[in-house]
DODRENTOR-219071 format. One record per residue (C-alpha): x, y, z. Coordinates in steps of 0.05 Angstrom, whole numbers, plus 32768, in hexadecimal, padded with zeros to 4 digits. Each point is the difference from the previous one (the first is absolute). Layout:
BEGIN
+------+------+------+
|   px |   py |   pz |
+------+------+------+
|    X |    Y |    Z |
...
+------+------+------+
***
This chain:
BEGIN
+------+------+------+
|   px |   py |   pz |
+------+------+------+
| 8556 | 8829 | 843B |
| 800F | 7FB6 | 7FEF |
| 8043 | 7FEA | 8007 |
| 8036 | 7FCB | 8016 |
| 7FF6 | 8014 | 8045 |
| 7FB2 | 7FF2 | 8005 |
| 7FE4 | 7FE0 | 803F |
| 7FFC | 7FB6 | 7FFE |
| 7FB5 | 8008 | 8012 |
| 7FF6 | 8017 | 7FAF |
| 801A | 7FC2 | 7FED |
| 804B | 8018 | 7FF5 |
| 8043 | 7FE9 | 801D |
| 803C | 8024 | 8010 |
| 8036 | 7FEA | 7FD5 |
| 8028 | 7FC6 | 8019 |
| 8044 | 8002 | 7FE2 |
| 803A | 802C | 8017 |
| 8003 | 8042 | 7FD3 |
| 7FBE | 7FFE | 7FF5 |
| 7FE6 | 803E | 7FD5 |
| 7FB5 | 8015 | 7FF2 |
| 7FD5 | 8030 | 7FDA |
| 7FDE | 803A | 800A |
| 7FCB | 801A | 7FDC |
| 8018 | 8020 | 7FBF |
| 802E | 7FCB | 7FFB |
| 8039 | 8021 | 802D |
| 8026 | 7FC6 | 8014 |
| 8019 | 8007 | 804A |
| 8028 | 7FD7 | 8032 |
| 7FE0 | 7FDC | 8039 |
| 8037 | 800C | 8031 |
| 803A | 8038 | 7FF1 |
| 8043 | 7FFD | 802B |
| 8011 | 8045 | 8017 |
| 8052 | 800D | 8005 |
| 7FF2 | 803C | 802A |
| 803F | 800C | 8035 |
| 802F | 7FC1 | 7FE5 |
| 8034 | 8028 | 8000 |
| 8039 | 7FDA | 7FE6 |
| 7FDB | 7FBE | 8005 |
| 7FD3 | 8014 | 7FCC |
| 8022 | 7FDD | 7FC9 |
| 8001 | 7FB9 | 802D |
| 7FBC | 8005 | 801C |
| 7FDB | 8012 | 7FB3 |
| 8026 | 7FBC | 7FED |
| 7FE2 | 7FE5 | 803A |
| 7FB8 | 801C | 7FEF |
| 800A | 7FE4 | 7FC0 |
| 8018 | 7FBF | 800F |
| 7FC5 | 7FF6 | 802F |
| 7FCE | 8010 | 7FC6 |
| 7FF1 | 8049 | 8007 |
| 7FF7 | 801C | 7FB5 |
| 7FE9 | 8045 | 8016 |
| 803E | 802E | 8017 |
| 7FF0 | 8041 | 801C |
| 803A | 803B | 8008 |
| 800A | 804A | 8006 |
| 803B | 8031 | 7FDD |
| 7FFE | 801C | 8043 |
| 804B | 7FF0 | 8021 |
| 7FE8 | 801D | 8046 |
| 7FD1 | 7FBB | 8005 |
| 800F | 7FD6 | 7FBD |
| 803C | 7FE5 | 7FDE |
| 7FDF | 7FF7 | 7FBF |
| 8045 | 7FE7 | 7FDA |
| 8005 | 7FC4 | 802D |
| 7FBB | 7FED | 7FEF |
| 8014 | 8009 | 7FB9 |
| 8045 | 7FD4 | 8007 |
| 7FD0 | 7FC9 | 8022 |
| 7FD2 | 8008 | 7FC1 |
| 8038 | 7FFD | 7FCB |
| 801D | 7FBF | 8024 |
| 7FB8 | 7FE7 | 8001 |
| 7FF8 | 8001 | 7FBA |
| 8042 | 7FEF | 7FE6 |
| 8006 | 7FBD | 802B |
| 7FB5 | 7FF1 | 7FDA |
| 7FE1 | 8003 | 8049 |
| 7FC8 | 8027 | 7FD7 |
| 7FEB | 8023 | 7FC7 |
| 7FF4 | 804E | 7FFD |
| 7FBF | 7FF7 | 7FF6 |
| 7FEA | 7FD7 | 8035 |
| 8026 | 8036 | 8032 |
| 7FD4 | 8036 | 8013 |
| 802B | 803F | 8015 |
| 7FF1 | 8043 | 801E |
| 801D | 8040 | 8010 |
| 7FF5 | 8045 | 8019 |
| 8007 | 8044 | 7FF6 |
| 8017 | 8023 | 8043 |
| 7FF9 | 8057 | 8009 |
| 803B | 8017 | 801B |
| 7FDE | 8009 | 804A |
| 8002 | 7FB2 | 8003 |
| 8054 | 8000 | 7FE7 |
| 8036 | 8001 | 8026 |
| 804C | 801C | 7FDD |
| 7FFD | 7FD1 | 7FD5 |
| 7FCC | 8018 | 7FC6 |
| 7FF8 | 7FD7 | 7FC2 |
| 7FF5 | 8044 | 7FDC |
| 800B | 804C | 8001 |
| 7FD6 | 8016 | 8037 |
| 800C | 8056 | 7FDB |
| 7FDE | 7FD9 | 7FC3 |
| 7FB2 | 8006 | 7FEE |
| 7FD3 | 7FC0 | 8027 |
| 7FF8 | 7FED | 7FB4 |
| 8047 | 7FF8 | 7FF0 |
| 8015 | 7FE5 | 8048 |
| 7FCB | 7FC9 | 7FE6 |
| 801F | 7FEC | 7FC1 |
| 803E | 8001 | 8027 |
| 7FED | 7FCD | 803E |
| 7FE3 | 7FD5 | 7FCF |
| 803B | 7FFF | 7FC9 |
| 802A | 7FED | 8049 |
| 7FCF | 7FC8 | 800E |
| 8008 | 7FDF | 7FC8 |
| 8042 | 8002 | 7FFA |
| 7FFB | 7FE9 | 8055 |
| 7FD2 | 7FC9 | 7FE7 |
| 8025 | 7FE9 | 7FC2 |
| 7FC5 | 7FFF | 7FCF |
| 7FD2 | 8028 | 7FD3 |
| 7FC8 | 8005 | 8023 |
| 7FDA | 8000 | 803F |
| 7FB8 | 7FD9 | 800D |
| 7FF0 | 803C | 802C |
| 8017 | 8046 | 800F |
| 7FDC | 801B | 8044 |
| 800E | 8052 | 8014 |
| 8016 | 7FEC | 8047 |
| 7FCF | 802B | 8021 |
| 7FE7 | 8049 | 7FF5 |
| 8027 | 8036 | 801A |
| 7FD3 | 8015 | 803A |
| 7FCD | 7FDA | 8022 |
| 7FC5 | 802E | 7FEF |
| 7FF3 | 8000 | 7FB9 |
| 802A | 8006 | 7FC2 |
| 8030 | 8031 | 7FF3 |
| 8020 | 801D | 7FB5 |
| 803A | 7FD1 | 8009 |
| 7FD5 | 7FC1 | 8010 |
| 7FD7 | 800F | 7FC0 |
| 8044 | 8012 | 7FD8 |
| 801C | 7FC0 | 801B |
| 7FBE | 7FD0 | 7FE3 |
| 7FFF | 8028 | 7FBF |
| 804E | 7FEB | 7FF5 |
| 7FE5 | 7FBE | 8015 |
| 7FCC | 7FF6 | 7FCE |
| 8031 | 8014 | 7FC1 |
| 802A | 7FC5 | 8022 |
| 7FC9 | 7FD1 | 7FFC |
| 7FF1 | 801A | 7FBE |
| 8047 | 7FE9 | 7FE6 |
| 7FEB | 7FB9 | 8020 |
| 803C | 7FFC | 802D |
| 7FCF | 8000 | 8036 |
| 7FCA | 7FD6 | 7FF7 |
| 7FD6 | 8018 | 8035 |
| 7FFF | 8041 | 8035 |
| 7FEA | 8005 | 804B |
| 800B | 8024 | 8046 |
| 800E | 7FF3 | 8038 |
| 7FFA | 801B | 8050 |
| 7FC0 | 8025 | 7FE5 |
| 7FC0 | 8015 | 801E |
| 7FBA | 7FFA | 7FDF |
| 7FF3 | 804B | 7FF2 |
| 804C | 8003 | 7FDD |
| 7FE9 | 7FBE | 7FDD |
| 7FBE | 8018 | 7FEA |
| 8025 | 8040 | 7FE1 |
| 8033 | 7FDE | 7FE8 |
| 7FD3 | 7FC8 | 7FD7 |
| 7FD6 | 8044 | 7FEE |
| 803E | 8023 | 7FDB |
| 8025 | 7FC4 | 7FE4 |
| 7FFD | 7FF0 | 7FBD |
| 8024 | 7FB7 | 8011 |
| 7FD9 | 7FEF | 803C |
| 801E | 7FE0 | 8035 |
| 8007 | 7FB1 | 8004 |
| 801F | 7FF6 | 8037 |
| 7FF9 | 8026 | 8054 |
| 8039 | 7FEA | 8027 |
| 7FE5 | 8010 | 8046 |
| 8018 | 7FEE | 804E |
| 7FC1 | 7FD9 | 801C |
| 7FE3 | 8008 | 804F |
| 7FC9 | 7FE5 | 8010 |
| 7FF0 | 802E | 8023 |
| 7FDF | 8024 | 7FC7 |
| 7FE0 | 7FBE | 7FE5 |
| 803A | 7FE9 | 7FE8 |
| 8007 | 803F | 7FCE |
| 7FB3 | 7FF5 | 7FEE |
| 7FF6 | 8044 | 7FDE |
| 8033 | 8002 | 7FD0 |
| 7FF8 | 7FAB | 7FF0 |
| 7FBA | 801C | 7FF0 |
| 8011 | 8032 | 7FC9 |
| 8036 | 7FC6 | 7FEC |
| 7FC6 | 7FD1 | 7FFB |
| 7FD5 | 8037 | 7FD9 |
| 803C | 8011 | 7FCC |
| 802C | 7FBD | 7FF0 |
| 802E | 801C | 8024 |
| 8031 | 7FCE | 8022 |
| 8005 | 8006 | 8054 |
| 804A | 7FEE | 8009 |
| 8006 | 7FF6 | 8057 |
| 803D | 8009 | 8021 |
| 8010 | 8009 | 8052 |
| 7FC9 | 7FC3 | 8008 |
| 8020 | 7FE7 | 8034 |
| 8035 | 8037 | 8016 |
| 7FC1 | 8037 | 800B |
| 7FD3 | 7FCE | 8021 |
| 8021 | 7FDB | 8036 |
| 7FD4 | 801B | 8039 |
| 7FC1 | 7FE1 | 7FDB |
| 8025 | 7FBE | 7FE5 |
| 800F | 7FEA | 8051 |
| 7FB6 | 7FF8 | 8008 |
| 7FE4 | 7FCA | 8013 |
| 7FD6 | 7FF9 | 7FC5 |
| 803D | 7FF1 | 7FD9 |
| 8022 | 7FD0 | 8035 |
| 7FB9 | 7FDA | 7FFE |
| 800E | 7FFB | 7FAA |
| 803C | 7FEF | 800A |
| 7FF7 | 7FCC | 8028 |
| 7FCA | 7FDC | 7FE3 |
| 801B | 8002 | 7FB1 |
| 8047 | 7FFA | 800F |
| 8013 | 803D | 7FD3 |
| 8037 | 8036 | 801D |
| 7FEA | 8041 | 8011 |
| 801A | 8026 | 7FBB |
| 7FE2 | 7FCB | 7FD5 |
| 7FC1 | 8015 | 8020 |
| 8009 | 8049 | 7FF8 |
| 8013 | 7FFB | 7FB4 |
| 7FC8 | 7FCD | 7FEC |
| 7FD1 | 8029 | 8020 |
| 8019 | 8037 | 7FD4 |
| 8004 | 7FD5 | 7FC8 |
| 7FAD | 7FF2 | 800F |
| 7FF3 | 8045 | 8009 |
| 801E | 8010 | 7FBA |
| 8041 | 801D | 8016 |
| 8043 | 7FF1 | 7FE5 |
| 802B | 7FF8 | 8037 |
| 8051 | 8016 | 8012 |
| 8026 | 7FDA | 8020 |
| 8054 | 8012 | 8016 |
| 8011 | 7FC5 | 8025 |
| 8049 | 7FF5 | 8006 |
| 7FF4 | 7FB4 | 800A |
| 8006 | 7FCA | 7FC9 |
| 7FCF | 7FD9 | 8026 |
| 7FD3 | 803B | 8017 |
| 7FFC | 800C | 7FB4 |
| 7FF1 | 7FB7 | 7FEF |
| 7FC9 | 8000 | 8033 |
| 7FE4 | 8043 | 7FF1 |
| 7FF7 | 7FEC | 7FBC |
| 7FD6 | 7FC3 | 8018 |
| 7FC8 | 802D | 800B |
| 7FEC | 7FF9 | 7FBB |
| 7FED | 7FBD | 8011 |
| 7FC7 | 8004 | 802B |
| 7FC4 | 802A | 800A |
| 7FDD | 8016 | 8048 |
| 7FBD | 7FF5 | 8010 |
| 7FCA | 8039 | 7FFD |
| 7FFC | 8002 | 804C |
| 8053 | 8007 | 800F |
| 8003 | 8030 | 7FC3 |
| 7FC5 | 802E | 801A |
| 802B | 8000 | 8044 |
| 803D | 800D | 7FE6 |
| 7FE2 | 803E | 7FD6 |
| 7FE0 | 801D | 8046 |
| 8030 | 7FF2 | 8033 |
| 801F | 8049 | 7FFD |
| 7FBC | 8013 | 801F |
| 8006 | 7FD8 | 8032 |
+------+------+------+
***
């Protein structure tokens, strides 16, 4: 797969610019770095203005109440694009669909209704949340169980697909997915999946199996929980030695290691200057020797 987020040793650079976006193969146009709104609460709507402000162009939400409060993203949006901040188009936004064993009271649909029809319902409430007429991308937020695929997962990605079909989502993904429900889902989907929105440990490689079949099918690895799921491993003294020597903070090495590694990574900071700085990692790149550490220190 050739892409935007190549290793420098091929003769590529990471972008350099804030809001940097780059290609897949296919010519599926992804962000390099996507702030997640996950647990705002009622900052949402200041922090996305923050995000955006700093230079973020890739917004990611949820119509999932319990964890999301997807009309304050949309209220940060609208104010966005009205003060001429940015244009639509530059703005790459994204969603979810949420079963009702991930809601809380609050349901953005009629949880007696068919999985099809609580579909059609979420998404007519997202973008009425969001304030426009389309989505980039639409991710299932997770199967229903954690072995396989059930009816309702299947019933969920078919009422996905005649979404996409309509073009008010450009593109469809998953997320908190393993590889065997990610090899059956890409099996039974008509519109494949462009987009896996997965928590990353190294401990398992850094989510090596399923960036593999990623790799394998243009599929978009969207990392979240970089720093939040590795903390143990990001104390090391590996990463105090990096640190050190290129003068970089301990996130910005995290997400430009994902970045090398062909990840797209999450960040929620709640700091203006955390986001600022986060965002910097688009300007650097690591050598081969500090990434191949990075990418093995959960073994060690």
């Amino acid at each position: 797969m050739v892409n935007g987020f190549e290793r420098a040793r091929n003769g590529l650079r990471p972008a350099c610019y804030r809001g940097a976006m780059a290609e897949l193969v296919r010519g599926v146009s992804v962000p390099a770095f996507i702030y997640g709104t996950a647990w705002k609460e009622d900052r949402t709507e200041a922090l996305t203005s923050l995000a955006l402000a700093a230079g973020f162009r890739a917004i990611d939400t949820a119509n999932q109440r319990k964890h999301y409060y997807e009309a304050g993203v949309g209220a940060a949006v609208t104010r966005a694009l009205r003060t001429g901040m940015l244009r639509r188009d530059e703005l790459f936004l994204q969603t979810k669909f949420t079963h009702v064993r991930g809601q809380d009271d609050r349901l953005p649909y009629d949880p007696r209704a068919p999985v099809r029809i609580q579909v059609d319902q979420s998404f007519a409430s997202s973008l009425e949340h969001l304030g426009t007429d389309h989505v980039d991308s639409y991710l299932l937020h997770g199967p229903s169980t954690t072995t396989g695929l059930l009816d309702q997962d299947v019933e969920a990605w078919q009422a996905m697909e005649a979404i996409q079909q309509t073009g008010r989502a450009r593109q469809l993904g998953i997320s908190n997915i393993t590889l065997e429900q990610l090899e059956q889902l890409h099996r039974l989907a008509r519109v494949k999946p462009r987009f896996v929105q997965n928590r990353c440990h190294a401990s398992t490689g850094w989510d090596a199996q399923v960036r593999a079949f990623c790799r394998a099918n243009a599929i978009g690895y969207q990392a979240f929980s970089l720093l939040t799921a590795n903390r143990r491993e990001l104390t090391q003294p590996l990463i105090e030695e990096i640190m050190l020597r290129t003068g970089h903070t301990r996130e910005q090495l995290v997400f430009r290691f994902a970045i090398e590694l062909g990840m797209i990574p999450l960040t929620g900071t709640s700091s203006d200057q955390h986001m600022r700085a986060d965002l910097d990692a688009l300007a650097f790149a690591l050598d081969e020797g500090d990434l191949r550490g990075i990418e093995s220190i959960g073994t060690r």
